[in-house]
N, C-alpha and C positions, 0 to 999 in steps of 0.2 A: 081739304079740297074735295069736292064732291063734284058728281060727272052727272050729268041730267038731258035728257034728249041730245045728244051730241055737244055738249057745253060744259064748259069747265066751270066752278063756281069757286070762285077764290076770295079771302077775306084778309089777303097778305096783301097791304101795299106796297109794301118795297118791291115784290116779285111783280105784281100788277105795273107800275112804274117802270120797270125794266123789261117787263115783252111791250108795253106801247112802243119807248124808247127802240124798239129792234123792229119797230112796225107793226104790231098787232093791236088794234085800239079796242077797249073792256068796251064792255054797256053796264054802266051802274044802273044798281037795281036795288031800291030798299024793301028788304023783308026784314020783317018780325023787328023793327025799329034800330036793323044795323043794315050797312050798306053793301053790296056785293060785289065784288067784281065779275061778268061774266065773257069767259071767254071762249072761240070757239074750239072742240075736241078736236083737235087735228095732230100729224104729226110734228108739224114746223113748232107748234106750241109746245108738244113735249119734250122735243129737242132743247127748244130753246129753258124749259125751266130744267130740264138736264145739264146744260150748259150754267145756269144762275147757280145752280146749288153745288157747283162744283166750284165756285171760287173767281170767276175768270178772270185775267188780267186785261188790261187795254181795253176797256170802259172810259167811253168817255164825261167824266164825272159831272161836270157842270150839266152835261144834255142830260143824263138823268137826275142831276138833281130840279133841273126846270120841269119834266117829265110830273116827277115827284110833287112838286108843288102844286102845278098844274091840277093832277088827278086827286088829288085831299082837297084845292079850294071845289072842284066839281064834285065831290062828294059832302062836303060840307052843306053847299049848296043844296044837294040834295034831302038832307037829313032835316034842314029846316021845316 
């Protein structure tokens, strides 16, 4: 994860997937011929990959996993 003018840069989908999924939507961005996630520095984002990496329970599965799909066909898309 790298932090750049107040922006997160993340290259993890699953975690990308799951702050959209809680409302926070990435800007994909392709550098150096991979895709980016970027998202904005704030606290609610830190909280919330606070939250991810701690396991949660009571996810609602199918909404991230449409989340999921969603954000790899938009990056795919991008990559072409």
């Amino acid at each position: 994860m790298a932090v750049d003018n107040g922006t997160l840069h993340l290259m993890d989908i699953h975690l990308s997937a799951f702050l959209e999924q809680q409302g926070v939507a990435p800007l994909l961005q392709k550098q150096s011929g991979r895709v980016v996630f970027i998202f904005p520095n704030t606290q609610k984002v830190a909280s919330l990959i606070q939250h991810y990496n701690s396991n949660p329970t009571g996810i609602r599965l199918l909404d991230y996993v449409q989340h999921l799909r969603r954000l790899r066909a938009r990056m795919l898309a991008l990559r072409d």
